[in-house]
N, C-alpha and C positions, 0 to 999 in steps of 0.2 A: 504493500500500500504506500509504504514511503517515498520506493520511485517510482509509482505511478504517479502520484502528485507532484513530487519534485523534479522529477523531466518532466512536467506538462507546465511548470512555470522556468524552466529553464529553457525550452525548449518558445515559449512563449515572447520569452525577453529577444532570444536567437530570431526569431520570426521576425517582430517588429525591424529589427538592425538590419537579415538580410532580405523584406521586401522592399523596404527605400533603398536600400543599396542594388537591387536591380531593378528598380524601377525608372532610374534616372540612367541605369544603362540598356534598357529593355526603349528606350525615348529618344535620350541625344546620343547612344553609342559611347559612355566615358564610361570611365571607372575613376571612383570618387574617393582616392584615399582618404579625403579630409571628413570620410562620414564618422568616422569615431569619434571626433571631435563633435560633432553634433551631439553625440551621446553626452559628453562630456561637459559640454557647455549647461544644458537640458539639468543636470544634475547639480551643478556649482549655479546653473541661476536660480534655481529654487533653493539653495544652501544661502545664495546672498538676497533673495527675496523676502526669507523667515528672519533668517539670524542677524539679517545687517538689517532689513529695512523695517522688519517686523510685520510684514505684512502676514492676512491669513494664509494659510496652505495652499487652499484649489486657487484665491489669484497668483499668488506666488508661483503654483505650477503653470497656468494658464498665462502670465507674464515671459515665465523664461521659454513657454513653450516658443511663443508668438516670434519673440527676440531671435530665436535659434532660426524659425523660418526667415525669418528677415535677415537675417545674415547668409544662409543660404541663398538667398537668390541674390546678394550680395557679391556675394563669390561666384557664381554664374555670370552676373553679367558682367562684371570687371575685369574677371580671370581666367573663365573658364572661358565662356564664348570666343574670346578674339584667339585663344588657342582649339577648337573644335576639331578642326580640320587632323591635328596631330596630336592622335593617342601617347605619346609619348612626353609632348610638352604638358597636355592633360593631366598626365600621370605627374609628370614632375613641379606643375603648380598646386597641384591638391597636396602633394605628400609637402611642401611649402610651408601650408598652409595650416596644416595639422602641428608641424611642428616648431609654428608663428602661437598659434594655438595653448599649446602645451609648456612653451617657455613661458607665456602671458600669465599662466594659470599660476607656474611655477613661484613669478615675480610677487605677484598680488596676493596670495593664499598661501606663500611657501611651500614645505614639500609633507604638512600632516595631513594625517587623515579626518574628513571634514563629514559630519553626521548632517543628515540629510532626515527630518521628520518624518513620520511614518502616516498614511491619512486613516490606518486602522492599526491602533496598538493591539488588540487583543488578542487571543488565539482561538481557533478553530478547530476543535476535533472531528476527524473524519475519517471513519473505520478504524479511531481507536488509536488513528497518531493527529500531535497536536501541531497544528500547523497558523505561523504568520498571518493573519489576517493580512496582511501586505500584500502576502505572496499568491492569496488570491486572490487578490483584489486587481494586482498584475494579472494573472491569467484571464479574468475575465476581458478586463480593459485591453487586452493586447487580442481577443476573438472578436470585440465589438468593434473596434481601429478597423482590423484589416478584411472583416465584414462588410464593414464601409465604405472601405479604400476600393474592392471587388464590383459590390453595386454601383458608385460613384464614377467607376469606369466602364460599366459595361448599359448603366440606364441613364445617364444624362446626356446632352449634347458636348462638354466638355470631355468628359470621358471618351464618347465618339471621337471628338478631334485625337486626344492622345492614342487612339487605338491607332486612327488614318496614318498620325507621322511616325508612330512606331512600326508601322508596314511596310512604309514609304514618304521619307519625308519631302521629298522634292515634287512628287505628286501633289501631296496634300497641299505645298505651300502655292501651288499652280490654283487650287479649287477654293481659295484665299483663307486657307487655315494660317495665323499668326502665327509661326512656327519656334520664332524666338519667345515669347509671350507664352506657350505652352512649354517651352524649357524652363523657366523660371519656376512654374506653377509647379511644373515635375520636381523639381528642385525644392523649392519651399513645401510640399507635400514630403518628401525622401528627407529632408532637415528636419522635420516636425515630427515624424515616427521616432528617428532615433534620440529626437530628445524627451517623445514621450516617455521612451523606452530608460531613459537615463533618470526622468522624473521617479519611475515607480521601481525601479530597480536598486535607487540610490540607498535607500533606506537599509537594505539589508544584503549590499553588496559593498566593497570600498568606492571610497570620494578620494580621488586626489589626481595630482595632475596628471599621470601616464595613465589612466582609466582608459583612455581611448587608444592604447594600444589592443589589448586583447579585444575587440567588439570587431575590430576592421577584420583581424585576421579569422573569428569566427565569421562573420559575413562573407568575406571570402570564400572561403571553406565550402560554407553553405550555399553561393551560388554557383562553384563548380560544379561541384554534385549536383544540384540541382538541376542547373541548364542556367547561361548564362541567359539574362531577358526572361525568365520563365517566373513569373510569380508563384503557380502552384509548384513548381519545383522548389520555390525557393519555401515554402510553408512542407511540404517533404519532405527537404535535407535538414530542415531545422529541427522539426519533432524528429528523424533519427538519432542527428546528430546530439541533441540535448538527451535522448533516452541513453544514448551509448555513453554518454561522459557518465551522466546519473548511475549508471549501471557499474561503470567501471570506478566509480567512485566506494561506492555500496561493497563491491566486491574485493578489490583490491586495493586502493588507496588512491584521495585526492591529489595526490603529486603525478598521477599518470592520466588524469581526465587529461591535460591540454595536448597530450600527444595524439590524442581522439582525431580531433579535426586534420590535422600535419597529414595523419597517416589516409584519412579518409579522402584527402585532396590530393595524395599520392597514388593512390588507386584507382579515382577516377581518371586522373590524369592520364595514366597507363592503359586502363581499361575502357573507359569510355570516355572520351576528352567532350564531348560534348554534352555530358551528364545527362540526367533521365531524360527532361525535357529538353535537350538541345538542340533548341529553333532561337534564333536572330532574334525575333519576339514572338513572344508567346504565352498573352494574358486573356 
């Protein structure tokens, strides 16, 4: 009972990280090393939202959520954009930027660890183990997110545009879909998961400035396996990936969970390079 609960909020947090992280590559074609930092931000703005400004909780978190998309598309249109064309310049301003990021974090908050409020302290018994009210309160919020995220793309007309230029973007920008203006949105959507994910996570994971290393390379992980562009892949490899660290945590000790993802993105690598879902886009 215990790893079924605890890979389905580990595995929940992993979802949230890697469906913004292929959704802005399933869109504009990048890979966005600076999404960890969105994570990271997400978590330290609700820590300086409570403890420095004093604000309640849900503004506090609805504050730094907002902040973290705003800076996202920030970084989109400043940085990213005029590099698009080169996946490599892409790669080397986001990784920049993450670790513009991380020094800032370092500067201003030093290098402790920073407690991040809880929006449910109590505990939850269920089949007899006691469990974080937190940690489902994450699980839920991380099924309703990307419930939303599904619908929002597949029943509005906004959604339609993003499906057109993830098909084809030169097409779509012919039949006058805004195609830069749907980059941003993809963007500040992809920065807003992960700093939800950093909001509900914070509480009873660590707060400090290198946080946002471990999330990139879990998302990673998770949308190899998955299929790069593939949302449902990417909600696939995450609940594997979280049951397998869970398991192997349970089993043999937490000092070998991280080698989980390393070896699972070695194998697909090998085996299927184009993981489950491996289509260009495929949401």
């Amino acid at each position: 009972m215990e790893i079924l609960i605890y890979g389905a909020v580990t595995s929940a947090i992993y979802a949230m990280l890697a469906v913004g992280f292929t959704l802005i590559f399933g869109v504009a074609r990048v890979l966005n090393l600076a999404h960890g930092s969105f994570y990271a931000l997400g978590a330290y703005g609700t820590y300086v939202g409570t403890g420095v400004l004093g604000l309640p909780l849900w503004l506090a978190a609805l504050m730094a959520i907002a902040f973290v998309a705003a800076f996202g598309v920030i970084v989109e249109k400043v940085l990213v954009r005029p590099l698009r064309h080169s996946q490599l310049g892409v790669l080397m301003i986001t990784l920049a930027v993450s670790l513009v990021v991380e020094q800032a974090l370092f500067l201003i908050f030093g290098s402790e660890y920073r407690n991040v409020p809880a929006f449910i302290d109590a505990k939850v018994s269920l089949g007899g183990v006691d469990v974080a009210g937190q940690r489902l309160l994450t699980l839920l919020v991380a099924v309703v997110s990307i419930s939303a995220l599904y619908l929002f793309i597949q029943r509005t007309r906004l959604g339609s545009a993003i499906l057109a230029i993830s098909q084809d973007a030169e097409a779509a920008k012919y039949m006058g879909i805004p195609s830069d203006r749907i980059f941003s949105l993809v963007m500040a959507i992809s920065a807003a998961l992960a700093a939800l994910a950093g909001v509900l996570a914070g509480p009873f994971l660590s707060v400090q400035p290198s946080m946002h290393l471990l999330p990139i390379v879990k998302a990673f992980a998770i949308v190899i396996v998955g299929g790069l562009g593939s949302i449902p892949g990417s909600i696939l490899a995450a609940l594997m990936l979280g049951y397998a660290e869970t398991l192997v945590a349970y089993l043999v000790s937490t000092s070998w969970t991280e080698i989980v993802s390393v070896l699972a993105t070695l194998l697909m690598l090998v085996f299927r390079p184009a993981g489950f879902f491996g289509k260009r886009a495929a949401f």
